[in-house]
Structures are given as structure tokens and as C-alpha cells.
N, C-alpha and C positions, 0 to 999 in steps of 0.2 A: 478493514479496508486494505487492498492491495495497488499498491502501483510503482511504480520507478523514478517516480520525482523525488528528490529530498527536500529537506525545510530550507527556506528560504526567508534571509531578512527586509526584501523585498514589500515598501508598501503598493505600489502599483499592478502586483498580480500575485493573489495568493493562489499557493499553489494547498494541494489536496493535505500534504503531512504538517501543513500550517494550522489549518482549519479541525484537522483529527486532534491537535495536540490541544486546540481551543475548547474543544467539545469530547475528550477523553475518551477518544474513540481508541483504542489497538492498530496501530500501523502495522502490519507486514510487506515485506516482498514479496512478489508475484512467487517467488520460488520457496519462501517460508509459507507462503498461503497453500501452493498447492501439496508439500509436505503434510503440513497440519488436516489436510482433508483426505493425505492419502491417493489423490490422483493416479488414475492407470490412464495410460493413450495404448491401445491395443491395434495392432494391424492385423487384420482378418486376413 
């Protein structure tokens, strides 16, 4: 899962690296994510 929220101790709105860390999911940044997949953005 990629996004830009960090954890939060917040009970009123879980935010996404709350809920990953609940359920042992892999948090990355959008920019560790697109790293790890190797992304090109190409202008023709």
C-alpha cells in the first residue's frame, strides 16, 4: 500500500498506515513504491 498519510493515534479517523499496520500489510511511500516497481514516465 502506498500513500502519504502517516500513523496516527487518532480514534476518530483511521487513517490508511493505521489499518496496514493492523492487518500486516507493507506500507511504502508513493516514491518507495514507484522505485520498487521501477516506473518510467516517458515523453514522446
Amino acid at each position: 500500500m502506498a500513500t502519504h498519510e502517516v500513523f496516527s493515534d487518532s480514534v476518530k479517523k483511521i487513517k490508511i498506515p493505521n489499518s496496514c499496520i493492523a492487518m500486516s500489510v507493507k506500507l511504502l511511500s508513493p516514491f518507495e513504491m514507484l522505485r520498487s516497481e521501477k516506473a518510467r514516465f516517458v515523453l514522446a
